[in-house]
C-alpha positions in Angstrom: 41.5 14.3 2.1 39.0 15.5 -0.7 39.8 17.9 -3.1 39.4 21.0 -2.3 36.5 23.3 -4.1 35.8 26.6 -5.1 32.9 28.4 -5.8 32.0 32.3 -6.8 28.5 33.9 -7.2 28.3 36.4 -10.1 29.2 39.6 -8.2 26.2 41.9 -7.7 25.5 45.1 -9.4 24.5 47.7 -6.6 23.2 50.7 -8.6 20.5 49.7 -6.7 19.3 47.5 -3.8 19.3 44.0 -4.0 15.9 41.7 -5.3 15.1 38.3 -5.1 16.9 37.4 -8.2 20.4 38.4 -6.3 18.7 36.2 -3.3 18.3 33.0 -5.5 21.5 32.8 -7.0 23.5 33.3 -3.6 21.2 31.2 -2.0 22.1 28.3 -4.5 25.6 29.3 -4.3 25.5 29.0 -0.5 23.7 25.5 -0.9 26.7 24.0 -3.3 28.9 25.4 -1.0 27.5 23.5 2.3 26.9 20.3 0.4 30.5 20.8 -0.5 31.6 21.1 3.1 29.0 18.3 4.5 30.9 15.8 2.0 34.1 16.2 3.5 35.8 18.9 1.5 38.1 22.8 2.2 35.2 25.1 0.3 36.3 28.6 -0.8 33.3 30.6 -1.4 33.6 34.2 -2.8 30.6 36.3 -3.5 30.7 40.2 -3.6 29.2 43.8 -5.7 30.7 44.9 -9.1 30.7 48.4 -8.3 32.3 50.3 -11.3 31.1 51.2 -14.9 29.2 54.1 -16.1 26.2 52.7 -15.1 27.1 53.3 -11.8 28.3 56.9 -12.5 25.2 58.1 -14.0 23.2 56.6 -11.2 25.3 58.2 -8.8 24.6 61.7 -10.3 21.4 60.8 -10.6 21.1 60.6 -7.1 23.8 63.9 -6.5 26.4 61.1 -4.9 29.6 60.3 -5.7 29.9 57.1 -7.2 31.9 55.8 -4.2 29.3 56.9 -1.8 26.6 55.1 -3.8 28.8 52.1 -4.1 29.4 52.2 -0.2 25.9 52.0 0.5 24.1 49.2 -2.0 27.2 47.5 -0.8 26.4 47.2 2.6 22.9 46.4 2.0 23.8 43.1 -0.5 26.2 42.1 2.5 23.6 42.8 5.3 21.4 40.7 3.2 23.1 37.9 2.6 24.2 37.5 6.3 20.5 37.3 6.9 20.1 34.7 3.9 22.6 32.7 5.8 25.3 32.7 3.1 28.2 31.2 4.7 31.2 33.4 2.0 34.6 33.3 2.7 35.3 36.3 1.4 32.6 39.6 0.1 35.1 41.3 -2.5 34.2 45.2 -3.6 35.8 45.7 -6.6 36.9 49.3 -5.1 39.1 47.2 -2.7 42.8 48.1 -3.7 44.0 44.3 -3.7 41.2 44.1 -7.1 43.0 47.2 -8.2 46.3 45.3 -8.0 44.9 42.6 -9.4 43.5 44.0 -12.4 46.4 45.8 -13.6 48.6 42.8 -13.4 46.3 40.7 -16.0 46.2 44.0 -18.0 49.9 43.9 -17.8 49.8 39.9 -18.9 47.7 40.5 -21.2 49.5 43.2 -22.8 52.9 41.6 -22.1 51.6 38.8 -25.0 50.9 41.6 -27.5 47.2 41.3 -26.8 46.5 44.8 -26.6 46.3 47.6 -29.1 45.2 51.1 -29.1 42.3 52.3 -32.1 39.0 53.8 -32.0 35.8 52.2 -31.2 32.9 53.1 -33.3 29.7 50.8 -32.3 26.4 50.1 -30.5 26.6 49.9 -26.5 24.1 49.0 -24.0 24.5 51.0 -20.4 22.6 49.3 -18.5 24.2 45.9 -19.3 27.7 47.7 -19.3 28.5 45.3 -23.2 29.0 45.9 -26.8 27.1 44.8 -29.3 27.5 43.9 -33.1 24.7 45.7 -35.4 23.2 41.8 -36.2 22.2 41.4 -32.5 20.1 44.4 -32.3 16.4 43.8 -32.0 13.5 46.4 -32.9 12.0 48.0 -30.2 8.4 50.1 -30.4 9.1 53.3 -32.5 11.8 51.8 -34.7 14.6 51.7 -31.2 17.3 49.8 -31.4 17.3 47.4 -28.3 20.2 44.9 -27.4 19.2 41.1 -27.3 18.4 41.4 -23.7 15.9 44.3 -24.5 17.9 47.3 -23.2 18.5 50.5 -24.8 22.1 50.9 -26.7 24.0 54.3 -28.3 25.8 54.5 -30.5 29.9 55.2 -29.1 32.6 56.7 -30.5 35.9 56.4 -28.6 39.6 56.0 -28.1 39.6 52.9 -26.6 42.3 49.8 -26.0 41.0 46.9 -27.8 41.7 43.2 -26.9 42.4 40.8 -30.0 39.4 38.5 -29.1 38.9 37.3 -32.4 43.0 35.2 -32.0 41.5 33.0 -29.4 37.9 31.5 -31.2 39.3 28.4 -32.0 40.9 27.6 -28.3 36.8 29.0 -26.7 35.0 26.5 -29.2 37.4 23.0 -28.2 37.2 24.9 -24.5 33.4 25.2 -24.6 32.8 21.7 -26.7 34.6 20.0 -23.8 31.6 18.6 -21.6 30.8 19.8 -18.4 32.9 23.3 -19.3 29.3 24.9 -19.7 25.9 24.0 -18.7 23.0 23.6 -19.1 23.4 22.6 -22.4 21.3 25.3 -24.2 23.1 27.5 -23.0 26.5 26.3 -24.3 24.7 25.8 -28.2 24.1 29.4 -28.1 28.1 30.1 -27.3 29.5 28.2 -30.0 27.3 29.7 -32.6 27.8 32.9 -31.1 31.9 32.5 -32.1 31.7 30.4 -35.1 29.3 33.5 -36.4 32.8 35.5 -36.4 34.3 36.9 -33.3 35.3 40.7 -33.4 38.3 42.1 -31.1 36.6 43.6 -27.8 37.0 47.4 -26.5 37.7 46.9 -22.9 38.7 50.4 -22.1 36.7 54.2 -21.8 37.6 57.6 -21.5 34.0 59.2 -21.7 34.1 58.4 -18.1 36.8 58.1 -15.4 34.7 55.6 -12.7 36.7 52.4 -12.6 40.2 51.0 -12.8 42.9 53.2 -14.5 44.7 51.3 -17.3 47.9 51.2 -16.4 50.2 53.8 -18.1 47.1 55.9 -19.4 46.0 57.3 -16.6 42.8 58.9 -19.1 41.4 55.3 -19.8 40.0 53.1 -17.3 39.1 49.2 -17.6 36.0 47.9 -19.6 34.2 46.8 -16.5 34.0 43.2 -17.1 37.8 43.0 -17.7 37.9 44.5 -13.9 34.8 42.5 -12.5 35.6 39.2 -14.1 39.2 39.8 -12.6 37.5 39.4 -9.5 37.4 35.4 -8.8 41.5 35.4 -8.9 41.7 38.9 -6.7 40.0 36.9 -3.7 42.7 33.7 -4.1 45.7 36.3 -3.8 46.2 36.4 -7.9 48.8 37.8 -8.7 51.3 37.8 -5.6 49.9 33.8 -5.2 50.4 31.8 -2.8 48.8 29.0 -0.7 45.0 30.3 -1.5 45.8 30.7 -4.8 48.0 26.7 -5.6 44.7 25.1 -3.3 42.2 26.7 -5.1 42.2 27.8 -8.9 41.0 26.9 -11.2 37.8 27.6 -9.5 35.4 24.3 -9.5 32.2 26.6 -10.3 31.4 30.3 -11.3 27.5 30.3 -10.6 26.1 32.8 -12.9 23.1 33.9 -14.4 21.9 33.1 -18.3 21.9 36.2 -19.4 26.1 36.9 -18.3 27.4 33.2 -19.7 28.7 35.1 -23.2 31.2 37.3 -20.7 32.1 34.2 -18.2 32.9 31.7 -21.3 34.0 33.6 -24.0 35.4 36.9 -22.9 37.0 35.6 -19.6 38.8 31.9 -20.3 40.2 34.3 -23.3 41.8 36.9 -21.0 42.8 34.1 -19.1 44.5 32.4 -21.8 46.3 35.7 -22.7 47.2 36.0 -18.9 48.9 32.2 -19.7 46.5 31.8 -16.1 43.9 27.6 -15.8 40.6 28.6 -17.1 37.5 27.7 -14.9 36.3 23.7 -14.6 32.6 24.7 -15.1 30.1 27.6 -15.4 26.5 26.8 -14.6 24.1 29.9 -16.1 21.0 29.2 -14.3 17.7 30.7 -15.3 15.6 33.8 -14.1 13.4 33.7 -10.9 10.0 35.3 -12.6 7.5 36.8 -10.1 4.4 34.8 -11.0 5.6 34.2 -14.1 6.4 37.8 -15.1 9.7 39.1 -15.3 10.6 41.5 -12.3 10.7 45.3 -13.4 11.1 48.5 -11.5 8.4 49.6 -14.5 6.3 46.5 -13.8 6.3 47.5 -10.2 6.6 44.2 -9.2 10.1 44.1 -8.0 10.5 42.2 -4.7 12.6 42.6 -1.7 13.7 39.7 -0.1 14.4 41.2 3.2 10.4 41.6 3.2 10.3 37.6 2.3 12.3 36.8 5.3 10.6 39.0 7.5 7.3 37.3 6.8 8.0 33.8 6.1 11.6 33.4 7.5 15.3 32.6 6.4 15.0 28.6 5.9 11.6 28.4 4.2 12.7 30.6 1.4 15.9 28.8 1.0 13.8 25.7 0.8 11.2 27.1 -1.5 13.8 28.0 -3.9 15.8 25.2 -4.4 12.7 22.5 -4.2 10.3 24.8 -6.6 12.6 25.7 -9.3 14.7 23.1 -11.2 17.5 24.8 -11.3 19.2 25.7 -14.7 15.2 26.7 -16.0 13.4 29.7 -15.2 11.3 29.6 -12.1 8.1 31.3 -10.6 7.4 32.6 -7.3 4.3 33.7 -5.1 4.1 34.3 -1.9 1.3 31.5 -1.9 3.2 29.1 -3.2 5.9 29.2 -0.9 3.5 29.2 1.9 1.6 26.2 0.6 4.8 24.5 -0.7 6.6 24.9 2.9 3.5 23.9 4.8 2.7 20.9 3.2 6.5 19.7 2.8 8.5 21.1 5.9 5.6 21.6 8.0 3.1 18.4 7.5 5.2 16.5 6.9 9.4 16.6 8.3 8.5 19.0 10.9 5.5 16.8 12.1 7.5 13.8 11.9 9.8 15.0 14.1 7.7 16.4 16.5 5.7 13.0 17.0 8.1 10.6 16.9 10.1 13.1 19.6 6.8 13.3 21.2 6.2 10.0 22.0 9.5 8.8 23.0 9.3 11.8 25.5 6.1 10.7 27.0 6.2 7.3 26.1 9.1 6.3 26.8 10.5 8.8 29.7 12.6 10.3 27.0 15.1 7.2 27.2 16.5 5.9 24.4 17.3 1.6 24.1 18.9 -0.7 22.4 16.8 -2.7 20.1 16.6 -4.8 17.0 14.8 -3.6 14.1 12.5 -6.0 12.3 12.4 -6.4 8.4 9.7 -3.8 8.3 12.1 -1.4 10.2 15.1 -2.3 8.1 13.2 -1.7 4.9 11.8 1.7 5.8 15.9 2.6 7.0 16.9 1.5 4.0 15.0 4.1 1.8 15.9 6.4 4.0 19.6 5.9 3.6 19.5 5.3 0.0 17.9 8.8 -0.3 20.0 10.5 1.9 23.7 8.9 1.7 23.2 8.2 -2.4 20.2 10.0 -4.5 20.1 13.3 -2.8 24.3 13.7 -2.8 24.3 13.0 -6.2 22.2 15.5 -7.8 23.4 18.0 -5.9 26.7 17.5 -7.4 25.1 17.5 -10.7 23.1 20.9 -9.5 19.8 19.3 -9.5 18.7 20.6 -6.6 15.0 19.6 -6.9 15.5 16.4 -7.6 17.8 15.8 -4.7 14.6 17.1 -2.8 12.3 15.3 -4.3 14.2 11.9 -3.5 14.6 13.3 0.6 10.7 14.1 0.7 9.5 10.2 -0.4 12.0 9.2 2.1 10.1 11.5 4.5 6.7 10.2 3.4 7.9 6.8 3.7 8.2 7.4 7.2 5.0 9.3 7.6 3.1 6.1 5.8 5.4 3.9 8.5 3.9 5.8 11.2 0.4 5.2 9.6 0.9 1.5 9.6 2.2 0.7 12.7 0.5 3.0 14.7 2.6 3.5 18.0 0.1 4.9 20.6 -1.9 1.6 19.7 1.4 -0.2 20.5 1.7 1.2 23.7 -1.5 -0.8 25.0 -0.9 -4.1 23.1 3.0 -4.5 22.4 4.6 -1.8 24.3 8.5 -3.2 23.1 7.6 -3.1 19.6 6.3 0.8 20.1 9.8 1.4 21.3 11.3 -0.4 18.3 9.0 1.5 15.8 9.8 5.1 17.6 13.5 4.4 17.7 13.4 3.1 14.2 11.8 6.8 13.2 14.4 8.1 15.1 17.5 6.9 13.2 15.3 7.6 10.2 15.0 11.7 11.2 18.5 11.4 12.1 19.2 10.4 8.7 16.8 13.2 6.7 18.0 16.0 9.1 21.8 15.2 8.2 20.5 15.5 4.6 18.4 18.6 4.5 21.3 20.6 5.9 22.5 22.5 2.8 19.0 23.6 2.5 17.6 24.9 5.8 20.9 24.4 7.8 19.1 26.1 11.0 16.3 24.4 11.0 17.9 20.7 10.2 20.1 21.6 13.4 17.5 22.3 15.3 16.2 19.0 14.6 19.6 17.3 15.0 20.1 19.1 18.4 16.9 17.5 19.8 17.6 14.3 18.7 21.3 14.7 20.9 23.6 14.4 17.2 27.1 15.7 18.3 28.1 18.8 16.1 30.6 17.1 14.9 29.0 13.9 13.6 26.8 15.6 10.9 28.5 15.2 7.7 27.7 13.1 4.7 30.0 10.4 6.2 28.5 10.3 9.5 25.6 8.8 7.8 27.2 5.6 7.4 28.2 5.4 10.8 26.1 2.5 12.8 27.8 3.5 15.9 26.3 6.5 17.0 23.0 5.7 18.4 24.8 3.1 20.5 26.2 5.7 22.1 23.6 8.1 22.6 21.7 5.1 24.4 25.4 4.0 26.8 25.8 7.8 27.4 22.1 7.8 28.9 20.8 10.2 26.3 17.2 11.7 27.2 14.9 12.9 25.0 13.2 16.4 26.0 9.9 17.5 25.3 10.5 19.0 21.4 10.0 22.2 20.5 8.4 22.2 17.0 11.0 23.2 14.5 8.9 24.0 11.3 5.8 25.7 12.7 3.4 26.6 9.7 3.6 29.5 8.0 0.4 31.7 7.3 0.0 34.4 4.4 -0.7 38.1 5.6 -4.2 38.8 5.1 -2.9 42.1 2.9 -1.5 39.4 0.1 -3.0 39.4 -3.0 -5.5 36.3 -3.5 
């Protein structure tokens, strides 16, 4: 039996509704996690919102709410997105549910317990909107002389009783952690870590009392959590941390925290030292992937050009922005979007050329062939064009999506496809039919295995779509995995059980842009 493997999204800020950047990274997350399942492994996949802090106060009262009834309702709309996204999570943790309360008190308490904890007073620089502290050498100038944080945000300056944690004990334990490869990647990312605690690390305020919108610290009722302390304590709340337990001996360390770049400092320096003071594994990688720009411009409510991805799906559907995502962007780097491009992307590589495959090949052997399906030999030419397939399928494409390169995992699957598409080409089957109506079957069946093969593949990607493909073809539900490739049996079967082929209903119709898009 494989190892088993666990995976967490960041979870999701709701002081306002989700955008296309909250999309991507689940999306990505629910990709890992399928690919995961597809190669014979027990996935846990967590995702969730982060739902205290005072940026989530002041935009409650903003809006004359109560933080909890703001927090109930961006909630509900990240989860009723990501249903539609198809995101296949095990678990959707609040951190207002009370086992995260429990949870976060008993690492407080460990931490504590190992005389990591002291009470002072803060006096420093702190950004709101990206709820963290920052040291006077990391502000930037903004227009007018304004203090801005390294992400660009407006900071004040705090003053506060506050619990600090002693941060600074654990920098040589984060530099071997994040010098050990594969801890943190991409690389760049992991460069700007080490330099960030070898420039001197400073003992972190993780509680408030300007504000009472969180987790009480336990004993002082009149300070509540930093909120990373309580959001980070998340990815052990949803394995049963601290009560453990089976969940919890299966499953942590987790295998992956999927974050974004601009939230690595918190998820390799601030948490594997909380976890060390908790004497709890540290995490076996963090991946901080890059931002999704919106034709190459960073989304802003200012900018107006924030996008809903709800609206994305309603126009385009759920599988071709999956696809779009993870084939367009190399993931790790910043991508761009455009409604055009996905449209033109989708067309010409789901569309033109699987889609069309598929609905040929099906086609023909339909009205060809009655829809029957026969044993047959495959000739050299036939054996070559399988064994591109299957080397793309059963070894490229698996192996960089372990390594997270999603694109070129894709890449790999579409030559295979257009190695098929050129097959097609060159023996031209309806020509068969009149001259060498045995070698059209062979050529038709040999595209079948081949589909078989790319549809098994693709299922991470556009998993409703791919079994749509798969169900045509007659692939039990149960022989669809990344091991079912290598089986030589089941055609064989499909042909003794009498298997007919039905006329196909085209699985990746093209898409077409609205006419009120932009040129």
């Amino acid at each position: 039996m494989a190892d088993p493997y666990y995976i967490t999204t960041a979870i999701h800020y709701p002081n306002g509704k989700p955008h296309i950047g909250h999309a991507y990274e689940t999306i990505a997350a629910d990709v890992i996690a399928r690919f995961q399942r597809l190669m014979g492994r027990q996935v846990r996949f967590q995702t969730g919102t982060d739902e205290h802090g005072l940026k989530m106060a002041q935009k409650a009262r903003d809006l004359g709410k109560t933080p909890r009834e703001l927090a109930d309702e961006m909630s509900g709309a990240f989860k009723e997105l990501f249903d539609r996204l198809d995101i296949t999570y095990d678990r959707f943790i609040r951190t207002t549910d009370e086992d995260h309360h429990k949870a976060s008190r008993a690492i407080w308490q460990a931490m504590e317990a190992k005389g990591d904890l002291y009470l002072d007073r803060y006096e420093g620089w702190y950004s709101v909107r990206d709820e963290a502290y920052y040291d006077e050498k990391e502000l930037i100038e903004g227009e007018g002389g304004e203090k801005l944080s390294p992400q660009g945000t407006p900071v004040e300056w705090t003053e506060e009783e506050t619990w600090f944690f002693r941060l600074s004990k654990y920098a040589d334990q984060l530099v071997e952690l994040l010098n050990k490869p594969g801890f943190l990647e991409p690389a760049s990312r992991r460069n700007e870590m080490i330099a960030f605690i070898e420039g001197g690390l400073k003992d972190l305020s993780v509680s408030r009392t300007s504000f009472d919108w969180g987790v009480k610290v336990p004993g002082h009722d009149n300070h509540v959590m930093y909120v990373w302390v309580d959001a980070l304590t998340n990815y052990i709340t949803g394995l049963g941390y601290p009560d453990g337990g089976e969940m919890w001996d299966k499953f942590w360390p987790a295998n992956l925290h999927l974050i974004g770049k601009d939230i690595v400092r918190f998820h390799t320096v601030y948490w594997p030292a909380f976890l060390m003071s908790a004497d709890l594994p540290v995490p076996q990688k963090v991946f901080g992937h890059g931002f999704l720009l919106n034709r190459g411009v960073k989304e802003s409510k200012s900018a107006g050009n924030v996008t809903d991805p709800n609206e994305l799906v309603d126009l385009f559907g759920v599988d071709s922005l999956r696809y779009f995502l993870m084939a367009e962007v190399v993931f790790g780097k910043d991508g761009s979007y455009s409604a055009e491009a996905l449209v033109n992307k989708v067309n010409a590589e789901l569309a033109n050329s699987f889609g069309n495959l598929a609905q040929r090949t099906l086609s023909m052997i339909h009205k060809n062939m009655d829809g029957k399906l026969e044993g047959f030999s495959p000739n050299g030419e036939d054996k070559s064009l399988l064994a591109t397939v299957r080397e793309a399928c059963n070894v490229t494409l698996p192996t960089e999506f372990e390594a997270l390169n999603f694109s070129v995992g894709i890449e790999a699957w579409l030559k295979a496809v257009f190695a098929c598409n050129a097959y097609v080409d060159e023996q031209a089957p309806w020509a068969l039919k009149k001259t060498d109506p045995e070698r059209m079957k062979a050529v038709l069946q040999t595209l079948f295995l081949a589909i078989r093969d790319l549809a098994i593949a693709i299922q991470p990607v556009v998993p409703t779509k791919s079994s749509a493909v798969l169900d045509q073809l007659g692939v039990k539900s149960d022989g669809r995995s990344y091991a079912d490739l290598s089986d030589e049996g089941w055609f064989t079967a499909l042909v003794a059980a009498g298997h007919v082929i039905d006329k196909p209903v085209p699985a990746f119709p093209r898409l077409e842009l609205p006419e009120t898009e932009d040129s």
